[in-house]
N, C-alpha and C positions, 0 to 999 in steps of 0.2 A: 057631269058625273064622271068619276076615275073609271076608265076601263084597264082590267089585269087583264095582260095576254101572256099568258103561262097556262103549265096544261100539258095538255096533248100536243099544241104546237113545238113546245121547247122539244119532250119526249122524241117528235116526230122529226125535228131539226137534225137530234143528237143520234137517232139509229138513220137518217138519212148520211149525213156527215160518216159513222162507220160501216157504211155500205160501199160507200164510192171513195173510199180511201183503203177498205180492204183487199186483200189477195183475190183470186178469182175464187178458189175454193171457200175464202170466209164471207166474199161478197156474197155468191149463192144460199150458204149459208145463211147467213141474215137475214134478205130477203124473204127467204121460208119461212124465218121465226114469225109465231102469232104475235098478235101487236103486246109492245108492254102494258100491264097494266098499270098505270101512274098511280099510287095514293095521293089523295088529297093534301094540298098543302093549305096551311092558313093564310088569311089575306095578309099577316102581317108581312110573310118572307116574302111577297112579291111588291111593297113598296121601298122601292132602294131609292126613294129621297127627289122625287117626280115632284111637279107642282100637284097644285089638284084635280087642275081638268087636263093632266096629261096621261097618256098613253104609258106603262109600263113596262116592258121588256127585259126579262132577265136575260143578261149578257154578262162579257168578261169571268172574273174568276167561278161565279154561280156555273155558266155553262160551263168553262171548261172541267169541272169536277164532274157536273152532270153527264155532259158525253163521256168521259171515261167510265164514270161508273155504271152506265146502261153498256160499253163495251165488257165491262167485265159482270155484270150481272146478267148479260145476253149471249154471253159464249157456251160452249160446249167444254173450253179447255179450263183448267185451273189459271187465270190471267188476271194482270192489274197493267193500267194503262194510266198515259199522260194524254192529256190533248192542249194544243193549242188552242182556245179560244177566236184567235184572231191570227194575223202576219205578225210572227218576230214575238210573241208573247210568249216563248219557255221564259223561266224566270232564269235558267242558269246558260254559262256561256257554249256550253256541247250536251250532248246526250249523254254521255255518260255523266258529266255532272248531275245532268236532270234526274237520270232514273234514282239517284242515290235516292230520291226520298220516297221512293217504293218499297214496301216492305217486303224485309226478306234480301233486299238487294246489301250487298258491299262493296266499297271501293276503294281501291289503292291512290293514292296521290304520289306525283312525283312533279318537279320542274313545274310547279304552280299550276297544276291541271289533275284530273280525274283521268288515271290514266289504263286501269284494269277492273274489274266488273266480278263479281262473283255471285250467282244467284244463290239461296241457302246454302250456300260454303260452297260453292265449286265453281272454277273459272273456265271450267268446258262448257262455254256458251256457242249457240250457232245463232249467227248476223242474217237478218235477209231484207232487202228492201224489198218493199209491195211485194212480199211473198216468194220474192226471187233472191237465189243464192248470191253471196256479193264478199268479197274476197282481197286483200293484199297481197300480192305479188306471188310470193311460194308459202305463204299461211294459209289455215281453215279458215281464218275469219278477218274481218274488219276491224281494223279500233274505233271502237263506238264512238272514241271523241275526238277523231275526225270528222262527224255529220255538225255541222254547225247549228247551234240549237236554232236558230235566225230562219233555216230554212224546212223546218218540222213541223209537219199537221199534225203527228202522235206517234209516240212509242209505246210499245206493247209486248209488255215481258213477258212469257209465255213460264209458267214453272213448271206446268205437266201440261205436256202436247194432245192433239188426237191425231188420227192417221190421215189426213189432210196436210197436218203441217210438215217440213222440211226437216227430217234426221239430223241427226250432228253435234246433237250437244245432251249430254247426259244432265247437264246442268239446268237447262232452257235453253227459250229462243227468244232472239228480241226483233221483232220487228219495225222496222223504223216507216211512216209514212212521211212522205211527200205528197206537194199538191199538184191538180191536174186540173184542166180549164173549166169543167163541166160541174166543178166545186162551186164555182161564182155563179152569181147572175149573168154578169157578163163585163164590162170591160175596169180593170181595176188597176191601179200601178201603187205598187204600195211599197214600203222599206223602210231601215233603220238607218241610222248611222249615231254611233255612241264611243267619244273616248272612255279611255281605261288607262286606271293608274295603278303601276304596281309599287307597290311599298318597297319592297327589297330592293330592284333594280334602279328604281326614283325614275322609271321611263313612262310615257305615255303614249299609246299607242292605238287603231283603228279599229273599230268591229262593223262592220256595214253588211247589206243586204238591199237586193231592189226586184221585186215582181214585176211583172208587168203579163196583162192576160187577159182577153177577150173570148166572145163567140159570136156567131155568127149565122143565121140563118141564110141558106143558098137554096140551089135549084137542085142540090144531089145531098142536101139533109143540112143539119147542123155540124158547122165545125168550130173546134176550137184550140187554142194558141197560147201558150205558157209558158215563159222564159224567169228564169230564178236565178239571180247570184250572189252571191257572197264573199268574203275575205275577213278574216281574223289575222291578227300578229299578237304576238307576245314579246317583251325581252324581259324573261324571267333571269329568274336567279334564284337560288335554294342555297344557304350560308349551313354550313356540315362541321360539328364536332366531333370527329370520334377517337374511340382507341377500338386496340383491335382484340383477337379472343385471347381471354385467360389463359395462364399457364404457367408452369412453377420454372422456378430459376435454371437456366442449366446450368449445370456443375461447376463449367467455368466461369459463372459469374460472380465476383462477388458483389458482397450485399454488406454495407457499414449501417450502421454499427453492427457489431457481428452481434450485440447483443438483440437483434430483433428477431435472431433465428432466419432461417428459410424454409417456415413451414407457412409458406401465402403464396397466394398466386399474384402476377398482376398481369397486363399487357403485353403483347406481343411487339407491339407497333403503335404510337398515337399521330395523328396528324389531324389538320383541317384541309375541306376541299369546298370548292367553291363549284357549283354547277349552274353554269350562266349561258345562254344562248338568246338568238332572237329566230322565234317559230311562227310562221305562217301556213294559213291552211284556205288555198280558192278553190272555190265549188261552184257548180253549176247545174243546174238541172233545168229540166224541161221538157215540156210533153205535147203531143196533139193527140184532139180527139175528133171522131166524126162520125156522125149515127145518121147511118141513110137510111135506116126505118126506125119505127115504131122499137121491135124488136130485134134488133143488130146497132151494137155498137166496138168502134173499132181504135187503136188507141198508137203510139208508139211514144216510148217514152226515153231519154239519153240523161244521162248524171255522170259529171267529172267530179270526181276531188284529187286534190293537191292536198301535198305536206313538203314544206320547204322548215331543213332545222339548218340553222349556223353555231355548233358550238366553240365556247371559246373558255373551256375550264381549268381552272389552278387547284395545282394539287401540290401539297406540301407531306410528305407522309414519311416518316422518321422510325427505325426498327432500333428498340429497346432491350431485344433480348439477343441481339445478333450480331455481326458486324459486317458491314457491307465491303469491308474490303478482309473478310481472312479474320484470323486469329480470334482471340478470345472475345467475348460478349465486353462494352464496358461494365466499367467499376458502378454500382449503382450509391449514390454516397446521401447522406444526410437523411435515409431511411424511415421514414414513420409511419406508423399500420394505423387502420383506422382501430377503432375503439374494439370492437369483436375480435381484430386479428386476422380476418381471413383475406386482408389485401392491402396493395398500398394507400396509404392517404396521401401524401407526397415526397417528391426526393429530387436529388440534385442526379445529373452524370453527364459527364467531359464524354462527347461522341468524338470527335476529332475529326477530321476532315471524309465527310460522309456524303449521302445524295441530299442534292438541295433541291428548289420547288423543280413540279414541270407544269408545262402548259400545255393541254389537250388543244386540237384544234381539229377543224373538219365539217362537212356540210353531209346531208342525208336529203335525197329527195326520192316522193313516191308521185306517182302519178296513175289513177284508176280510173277507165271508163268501164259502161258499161250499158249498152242500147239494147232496147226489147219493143217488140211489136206484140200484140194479143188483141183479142174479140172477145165479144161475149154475143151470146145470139138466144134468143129464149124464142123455145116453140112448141106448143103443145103443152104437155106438163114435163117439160126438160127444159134446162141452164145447161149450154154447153160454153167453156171457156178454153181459152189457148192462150198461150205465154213463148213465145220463143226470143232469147237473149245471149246477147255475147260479150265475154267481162275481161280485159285485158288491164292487167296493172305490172306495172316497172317497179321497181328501187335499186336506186345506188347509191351508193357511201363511202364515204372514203375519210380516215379519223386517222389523225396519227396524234403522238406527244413527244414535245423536246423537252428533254430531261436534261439536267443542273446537277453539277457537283460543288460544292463550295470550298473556296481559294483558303479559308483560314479556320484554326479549329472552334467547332461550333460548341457549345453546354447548350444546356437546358435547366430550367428550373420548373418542375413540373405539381401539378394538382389532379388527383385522378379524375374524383368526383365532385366536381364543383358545378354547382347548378344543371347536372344530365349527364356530363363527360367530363373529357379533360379540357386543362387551360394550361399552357406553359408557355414560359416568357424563354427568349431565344439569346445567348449573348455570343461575342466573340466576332459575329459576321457583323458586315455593315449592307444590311439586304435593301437599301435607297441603291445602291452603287452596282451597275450592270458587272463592274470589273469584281466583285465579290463571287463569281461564278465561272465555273469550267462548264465548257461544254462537255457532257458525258456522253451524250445518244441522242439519237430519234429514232422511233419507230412510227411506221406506216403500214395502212390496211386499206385493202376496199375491197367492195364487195356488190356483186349484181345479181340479184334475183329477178326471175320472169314467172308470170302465171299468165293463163289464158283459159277458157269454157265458155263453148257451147250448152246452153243448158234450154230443153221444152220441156213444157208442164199441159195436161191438157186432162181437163174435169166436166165432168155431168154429174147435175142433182136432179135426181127424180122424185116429183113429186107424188107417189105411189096411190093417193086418193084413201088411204088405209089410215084409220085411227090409231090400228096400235103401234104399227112401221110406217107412218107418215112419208119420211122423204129416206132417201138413196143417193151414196157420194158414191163415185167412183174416180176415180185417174191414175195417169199414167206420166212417166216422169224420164227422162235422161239426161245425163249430164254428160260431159265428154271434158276432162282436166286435163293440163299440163300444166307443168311447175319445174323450173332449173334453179340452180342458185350456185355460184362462184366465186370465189375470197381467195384473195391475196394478199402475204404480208413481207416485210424487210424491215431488218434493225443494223441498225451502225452502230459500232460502239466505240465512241472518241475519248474514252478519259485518260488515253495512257499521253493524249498530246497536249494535256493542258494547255488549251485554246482557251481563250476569253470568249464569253458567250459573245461578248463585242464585236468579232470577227466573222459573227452570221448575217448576211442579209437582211434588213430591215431590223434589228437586233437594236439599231440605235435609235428607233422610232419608236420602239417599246417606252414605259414606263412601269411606273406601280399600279400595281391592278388594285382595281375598285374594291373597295373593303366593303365585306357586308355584315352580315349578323344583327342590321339594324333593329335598336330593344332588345341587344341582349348585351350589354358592358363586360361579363365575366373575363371572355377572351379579348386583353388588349394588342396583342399581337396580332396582326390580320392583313397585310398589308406587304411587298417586296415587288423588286423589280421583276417583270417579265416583259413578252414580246407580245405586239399584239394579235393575239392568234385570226382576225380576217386580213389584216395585213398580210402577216405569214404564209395564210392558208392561198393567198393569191397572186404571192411570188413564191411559191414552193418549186416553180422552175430554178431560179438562183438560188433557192436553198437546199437543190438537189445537186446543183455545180458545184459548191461548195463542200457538200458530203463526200463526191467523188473525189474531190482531190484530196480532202484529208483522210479519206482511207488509203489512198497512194501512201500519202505521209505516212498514214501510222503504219503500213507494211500489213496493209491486210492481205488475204490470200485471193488468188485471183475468183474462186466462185461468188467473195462475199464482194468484191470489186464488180462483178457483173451484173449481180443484184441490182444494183443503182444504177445501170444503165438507163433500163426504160424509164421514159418521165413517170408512170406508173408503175406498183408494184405488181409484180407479175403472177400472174392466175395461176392456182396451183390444183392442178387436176384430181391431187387427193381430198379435195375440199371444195369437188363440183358433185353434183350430181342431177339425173335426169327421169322427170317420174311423168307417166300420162294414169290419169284413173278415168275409170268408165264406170258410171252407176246406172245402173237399169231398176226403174222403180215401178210397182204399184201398190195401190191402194185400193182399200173398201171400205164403206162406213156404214150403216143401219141406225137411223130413229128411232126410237121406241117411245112409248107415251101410252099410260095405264092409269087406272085408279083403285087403290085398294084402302077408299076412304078417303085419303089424301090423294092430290095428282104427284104421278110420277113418271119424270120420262128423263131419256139419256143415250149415248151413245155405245154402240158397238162396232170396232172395228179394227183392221190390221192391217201394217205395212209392210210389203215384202222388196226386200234391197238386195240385190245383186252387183258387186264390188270387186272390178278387175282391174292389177294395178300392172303396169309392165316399168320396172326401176333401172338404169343405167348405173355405172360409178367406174370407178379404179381402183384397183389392190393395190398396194407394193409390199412385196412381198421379197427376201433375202434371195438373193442371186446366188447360183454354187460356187461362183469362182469370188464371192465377195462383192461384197455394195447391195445393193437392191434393184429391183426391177419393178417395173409398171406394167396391169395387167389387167386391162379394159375386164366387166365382169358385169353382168346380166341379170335381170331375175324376174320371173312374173310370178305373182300372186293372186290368191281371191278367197272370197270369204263372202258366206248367206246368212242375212238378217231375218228373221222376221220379227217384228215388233205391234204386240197387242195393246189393245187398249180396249176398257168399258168405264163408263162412270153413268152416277146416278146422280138425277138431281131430285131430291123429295121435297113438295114444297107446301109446307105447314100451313101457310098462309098466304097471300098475293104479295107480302111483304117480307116474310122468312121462310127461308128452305135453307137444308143440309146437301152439299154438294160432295158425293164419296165419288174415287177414281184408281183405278190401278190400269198404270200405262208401263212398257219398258222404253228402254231409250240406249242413243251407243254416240261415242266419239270417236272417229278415224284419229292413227297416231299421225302426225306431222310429218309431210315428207321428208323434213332432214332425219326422224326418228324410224324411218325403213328405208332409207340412203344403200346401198348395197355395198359402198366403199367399206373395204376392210385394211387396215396399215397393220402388218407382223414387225415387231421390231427383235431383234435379237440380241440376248444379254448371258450371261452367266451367272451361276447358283452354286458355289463349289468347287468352283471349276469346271462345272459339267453348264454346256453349251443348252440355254434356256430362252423359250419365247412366250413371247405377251401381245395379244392381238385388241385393238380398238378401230371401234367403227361403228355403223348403224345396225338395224333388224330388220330386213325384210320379211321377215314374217311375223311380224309384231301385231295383235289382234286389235279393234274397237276397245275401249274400256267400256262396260255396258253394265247396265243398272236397273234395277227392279223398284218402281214408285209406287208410294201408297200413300194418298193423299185425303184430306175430310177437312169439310170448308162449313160452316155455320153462318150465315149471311143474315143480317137484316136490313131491309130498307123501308126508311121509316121518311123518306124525302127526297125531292130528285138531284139532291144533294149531299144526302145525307145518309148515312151506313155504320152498321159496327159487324165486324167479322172476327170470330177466329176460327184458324187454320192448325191443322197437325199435319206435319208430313216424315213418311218416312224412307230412305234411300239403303240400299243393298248393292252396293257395286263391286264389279269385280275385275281382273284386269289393268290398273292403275300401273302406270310405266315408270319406271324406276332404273338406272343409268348401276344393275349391280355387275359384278366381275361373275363370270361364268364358267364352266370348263365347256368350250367345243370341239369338237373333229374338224380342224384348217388341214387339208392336204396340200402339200406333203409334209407337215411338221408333226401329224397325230392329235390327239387332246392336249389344247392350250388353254391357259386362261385369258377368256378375250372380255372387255371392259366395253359392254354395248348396252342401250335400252332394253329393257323384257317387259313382259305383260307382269310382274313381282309386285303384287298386292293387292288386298283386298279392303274394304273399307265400309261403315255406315254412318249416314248421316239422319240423326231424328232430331224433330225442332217445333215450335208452337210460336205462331203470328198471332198478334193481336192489334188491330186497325178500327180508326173510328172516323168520319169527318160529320160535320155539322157545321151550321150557319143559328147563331142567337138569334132567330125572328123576333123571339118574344119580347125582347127587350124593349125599351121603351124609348124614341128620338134615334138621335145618332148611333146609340148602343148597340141598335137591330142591324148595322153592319158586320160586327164581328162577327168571326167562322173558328173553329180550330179543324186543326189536322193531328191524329198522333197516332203513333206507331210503334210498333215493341216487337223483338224477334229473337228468341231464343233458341241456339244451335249447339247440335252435339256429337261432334263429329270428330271420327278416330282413323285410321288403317293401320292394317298388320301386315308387316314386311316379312319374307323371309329370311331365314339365316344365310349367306352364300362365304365365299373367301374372301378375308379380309374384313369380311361386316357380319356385325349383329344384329339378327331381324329382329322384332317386336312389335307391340301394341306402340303407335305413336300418336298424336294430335294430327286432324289435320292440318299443314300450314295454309297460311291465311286467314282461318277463319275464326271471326269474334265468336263467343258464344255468348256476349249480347250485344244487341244493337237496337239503338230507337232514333226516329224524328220527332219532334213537337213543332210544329207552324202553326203558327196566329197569323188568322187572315183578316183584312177588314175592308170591304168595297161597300160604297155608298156615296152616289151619284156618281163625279167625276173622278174619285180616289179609289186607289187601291192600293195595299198592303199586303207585303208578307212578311212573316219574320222566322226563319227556320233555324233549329239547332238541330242538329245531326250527331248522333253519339255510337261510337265503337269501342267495347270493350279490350282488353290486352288479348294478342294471340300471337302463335306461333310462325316466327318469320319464314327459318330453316332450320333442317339439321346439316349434320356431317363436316365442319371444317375442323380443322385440326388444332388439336389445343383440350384445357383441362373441361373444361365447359363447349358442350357443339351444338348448343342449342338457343337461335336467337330466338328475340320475344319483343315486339313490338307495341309501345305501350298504349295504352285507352287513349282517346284522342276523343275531342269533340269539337265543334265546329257551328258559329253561328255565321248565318248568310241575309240580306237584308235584301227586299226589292221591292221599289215603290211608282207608283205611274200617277201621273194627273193628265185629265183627257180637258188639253185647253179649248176641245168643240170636237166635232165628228169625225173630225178628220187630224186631228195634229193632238199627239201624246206625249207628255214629257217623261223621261224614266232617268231615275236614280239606282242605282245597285251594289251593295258592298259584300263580298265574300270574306269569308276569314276573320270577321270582325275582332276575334279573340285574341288571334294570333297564337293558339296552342302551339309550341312547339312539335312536331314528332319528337319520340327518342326512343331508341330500342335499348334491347339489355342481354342479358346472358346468365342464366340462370336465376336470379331476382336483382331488383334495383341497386343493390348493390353494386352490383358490377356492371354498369351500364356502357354501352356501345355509342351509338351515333343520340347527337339532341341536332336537328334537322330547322332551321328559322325558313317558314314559306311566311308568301307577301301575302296579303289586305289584297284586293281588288277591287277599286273603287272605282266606280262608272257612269256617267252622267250620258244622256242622249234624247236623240228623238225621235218616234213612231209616227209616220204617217200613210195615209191612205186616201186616195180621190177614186 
């Protein structure tokens, strides 16, 4: 006879599984929750293609939707989660890849990765692992797609918090889990390993992970042992069209035929750039656990990641309305508007001996730990928890570019808009031939940021024995921050010695850099000589001996002659500065649970944040006898939070309820953005002796926000759901970089160019979310599932008017105001399926550059992603994976397609591998 074991067990698997992967405060939490009530499912959904007299068990994609959806059907917060099912089963290659198929979520892509996060339009998000603050060097937060998806139990995007969770982000909070030994039964070693090919770069490269983790019963309780690691590489490449912003001819241009007028705008500048590197990311984690009672268990946990970048970019970038050495703009010749008139279609013009490509080079590394000890101890009717952790992360960087001028005079034969942007064919130079090139310049930068925090956390829930105030959170919170950060730069400029680029160290080892664009034919030009930027970047000793003496040569003056001394470029104290922040926190929460016909119960409660900053910098400020002086400058600040929250949960049925919520929320500004360095420079207006100050704001506020949120839930299977969501945002505060007049003594009211709190903003928007599994179907058919998602946002800020700028009503940038997923799922027996499209509508890049149009616009993109497994037995999984299947271009634009900006070629990622586990 078939036995189905589904049920209560899976239910009990999946609030087990978010119990002991939650924070201390959500663990407790859960705990208290009454058991879910499961609806019944039909026998159909529980046979996924067993013999007849076999055992059943829903697993893989069934559970993993299941535990997310009992997490976000069993919280208190407005939330939607991922989980892993098993070791190494995200389907994408980081977290922030992953969350993209969350509703409501957005995401930036850059250099073949998921590279910023936006929860309903806003990128003020707070990062926390297992409920603990976690951090980049001198940033608020982590880049989510550093956590390698390989080593994630779940993420869990939080859109409206309660007073348990961790401040900081007016947007949400995401929290990432990792596993811990007391997860297993007991002794398990499990991992990936899976090439990946990327299209653009034609490279193939590593994705691995390895568990390993036992328990063990002793004489002083159980313990347990968990070690995780991982390593990603990439060698991307991102192939770039652009031109640059509109704007109408200056006067000294001319424009043939004269008979096409100059009433059109075109380009400022067109070029192509090539953004190539090879990126790696190793991570580490690992935990013990040890419960010497019943009721005590005690835990310490440690997680490294790494980010190692090598880039090695060609930039080729040509100014059309200027001339780079003096006098008049070229002749623009052979002139033709496109058909409307408002720009060019294409034209011929003689630049003459102008900048030719450069080559970017340089490495970036971070390195962040972060160790934590905590208990949990249950006695009586109290959950008492403790968390104390300490988070040190580095980076340094150092990027410079050797710039090209070319030996012979160059034209251009140009097309604005052909297939996204421009396409122009080059004549005159012979860019195969390194002797085609002067050497113009290099410049050099680097830069070192530090961060470091103490941070404890320590919670009780009381279990009050009361129906209508059931349970009681309390705790309490401090954080102890520091953050430095320090940048230095030097530029040479060689063009007056007409050197052959030939004459630079390793110069002759160079070649033609790799041409990419591949699938896209428009631009045949794509290709010239350069050097090879890790070669360079790793004799940059002999290529700084060589800079020194040809500034000799060219009669540079001795300050710019001393520059070059250091083998590094020298740290410039007005572009340090030094910040500790001290938060002192607590919290309250109250249950409720009534009935007035229907049951209803929900949270009330409020966080109180106390925030003391003490900031470092340097002035320079005009000296009386002439030149300037430096002048060390201090500042401490502080500022009182409190943050409410209540929501209800009414619930119609054991299967639908309305979830309503109004919580506030706040984002501290970035310690470079209350920096206390201020620079006065001094210039004349008149003739009358005039100053202009730029720097940071130390007293720049939180930007903080008012939520109102209503959630419509049905669950109709332990898989299965449809929800919609309204939410609405009120924020105020938004930092904006406007000119200001202040009181600098001893100059009186100047205009200083610093961050302010200069805007206010709202964001309203309507989710719509569904997933299912076809039971009904009949054979094979009863493995399909869909997913699908829809998110509509509408999102503005109103800037004030200050000097030199016009405030107004704007878009927010970044944000689509639509966006959906659709995934087709399909598991039965050993196979499993996905097949995900992800779609973003057009939105607003940036304002403010200069030119006839300041407004980029970044166009609809959509995105299909493929990932597929066959389980060749219980232990050994084969996975297949293709990203980007489309190959959608990006392209941006500048007031409508018309006039379009950058058309952006990212690779495919295609991945073969295998999952195992003993």
């Amino acid at each position: 006879m078939k036995r189905i074991i589904v049920g209560s067990l899976l239910a009990s698997v999946s609030t087990t599984m978010a119990v002991a992967l939650a924070t201390p405060a959500q663990a407790q939490d859960q705990q208290q929750q009454p058991p879910v009530q499961t609806p019944p499912v039909p026998p159909a959904s529980a046979d996924q293609g067993g013999g007849s007299g076999a055992d059943i068990v829903v697993t893989g994609i069934r559970q993993s939707l299941s535990s997310a959806q009992n997490i976000k059907r069993n919280s208190d917060a407005q939330v939607d989660a991922l989980v892993a099912e098993d070791i190494g089963k995200f389907p994408d290659n980081n977290a922030a890849e992953a969350i993209a198929r969350i509703t409501g979520v957005q995401v930036t892509r850059y250099a073949d990765e998921a590279n910023g996060v936006l929860i309903r339009g806003l990128p003020n998000v707070q990062t926390t692992v297992q409920g603990r603050e976690i951090f980049t060097a001198d940033g608020r937060s982590v880049s989510i797609q550093d956590f390698p998806a390989q080593a994630l139990s779940r993420v869990e995007v939080y859109k409206a918090t309660t007073a348990d969770n961790l401040e900081g982000g007016i947007a949400g909070l995401i929290d990432v889990g990792l596993r811990r030994p007391f997860d297993f039964d007991g002794f398990q070693i499990a991992g990936t390993a899976r090439g990946v090919y990327n299209s653009e770069s034609r490279k193939v490269d590593p994705i691995g992970s390895l568990l390993v983790t036992d328990r063990w019963n002793t004489g002083i309780g159980e313990i347990g042992a968990l070690l995780n690691v991982s390593f990603t590489q990439t060698r991307y490449l991102n192939s770039i069209r652009y031109q640059g912003f509109q704007d109408n001819a200056p006067a000294a241009q001319q424009i043939l035929p004269a008979s096409v007028g100059r009433n059109f705008t075109f380009p400022q500048d067109i070029g192509l750039y090539y953004r190539r590197g090879k990126r790696q990311r190793p991570s580490v984690n690992g935990s013990l656990q040890w419960k010497p009672a019943d009721n005590l268990s005690i835990y310490v946990d440690g997680l490294y990641q790494g980010y190692r970048d090598r880039v090695g970019n060609d930039f080729f970038g040509i100014p059309i309305q200027s001339n780079p050495n003096g006098g008049n703009p070229p002749t623009i010749r052979n002139a033709v508007l496109t058909k409307d008139g408002t720009t060019l279609q294409s034209f011929d013009v003689d630049l003459g001996l102008v900048n030719g490509p450069s080559k970017e080079f340089g490495t970036s590394r971070t390195d962040t730990y972060q160790g934590a000890l905590g208990a949990r101890w249950e006695t009586g009717n109290a959950v008492f928890t403790t968390d104390l952790a300490y988070t040190k992360s580095t980076s340094n960087g150092n990027w410079g570019q050797f710039q090209t001028q070319v030996a012979t005079p160059l034209s251009l034969s140009v097309k604005l808009n052909d297939e996204g942007s421009v396409n122009f064919t080059p004549s005159g130079v012979d860019f195969t031939n390194p002797n085609s090139f002067y050497m113009r310049g290099l410049i050099e930068n680097r830069s070192r940021a530090v961060g470091d925090q103490w941070q404890w956390q320590g919670n009780v829930a009381l279990d009050t024995g009361s129906s209508l105030f059931p349970k009681f959170l309390f705790g309490l919170r401090y954080g102890d921050r520091s953050a430095s950060s320090v940048y230095g730069d030097r530029y040479a400029s060689l063009a007056s010695l007409k050197d052959s680029i030939t004459k630079v160290p390793t110069l002759s080892q160079g070649g033609l850099v790799e041409a990419g664009f591949h699938g896209d034919d428009v631009q045949q030009f794509r290709s010239w000589y350069a050097p090879n930027a890790f070669l360079f970047n790793d004799q940059l000793s002999d290529v700084r001996t060589y800079i020194r003496d040809a500034l000799v040569r060219a009669g540079a003056d001795a300050g710019t002659r001393a520059a070059w001394a250091p083998e590094l470029p020298a740290l410039n104290p007005l572009n340090a500065f030094q910040a500790r922040e001290r938060v002192y926190t607590t919290y309250a929460q109250l249950n409720y649970a009534f009935d007035i016909g229907i049951p209803v119960d929900g949270v009330i409660g409020a966080r109180v944040i106390l925030t003391r900053n003490t900031l470092n910098g340097t002035n320079q400020l005009p000296a009386a006898g002439g030149g300037t002086v430096l002048v060390p400058i201090n500042s401490s600040t502080g500022y009182t939070d409190i943050l409410p929250n209540i929501s209800a949960q009414l619930h119609f049925t054991d299967r639908l309820k309305l979830r309503l919520s109004r919580t506030q929320a706040l984002s501290r500004p970035g310690f470079n953005q209350i920096n206390p360095t201020l620079t006065v420079s001094q210039g004349t207006i008149g003739g009358n002796i005039s100053y202009t100050g730029n720097g940071g704001n130390p007293d720049l506020q939180p930007i903080r926000s008012d939520n109102y949120d209503a959630s419509l839930e049905y669950y109709f299977s332990r898989a299965g759901s449809v929800s919609v969501a309204g939410f609405y945002r009120k924020i105020e505060g938004f930092i904006n970089s406007l000119p200001q007049v202040v009181n600098v003594q001893p100059f009186g009211d100047i205009l200083v160019y610093r961050p302010s709190n200069a805007g206010s903003g709202t964001i309203k928007g309507i989710e719509v979310a569904g997933t299912t599994f076809f039971d009904f179907l009949p054979g094979a058919l009863r493995g399909l599932g869909a997913q699908a998602n829809f998110t509509y946002i509408d999102g503005e800020q109103v800037l004030p008017s200050a000097a030199n700028f016009t405030g107004g009503r704007n878009t927010l940038p970044g944000v689509s105001k639509y966006s959906f997923n659709l995934i087709g799922l399909y598991e039965l027996g050993p196979t499993s399926v996905r097949l995900a499209y992800n779609y973003r509508s057009a939105n607003v890049d940036g304002f403010g550059a200069p030119g006839v149009f300041t407004t980029v616009y970044s166009g609809a993109v959509g995105r299909l992603d493929l990932s597929a497994s066959y389980n060749l037995n219980d232990n050994i999984t084969l996975t297949v994976d293709a990203t980007n299947l489309l190959r959608t271009p990006y392209h941006s634009y500048v007031k409508d397609p018309r006039y379009p900006r950058d058309i952006r070629w990212e690779a495919s990622l295609l991945s073969a591998g295998v999952r195992f586990r003993f």
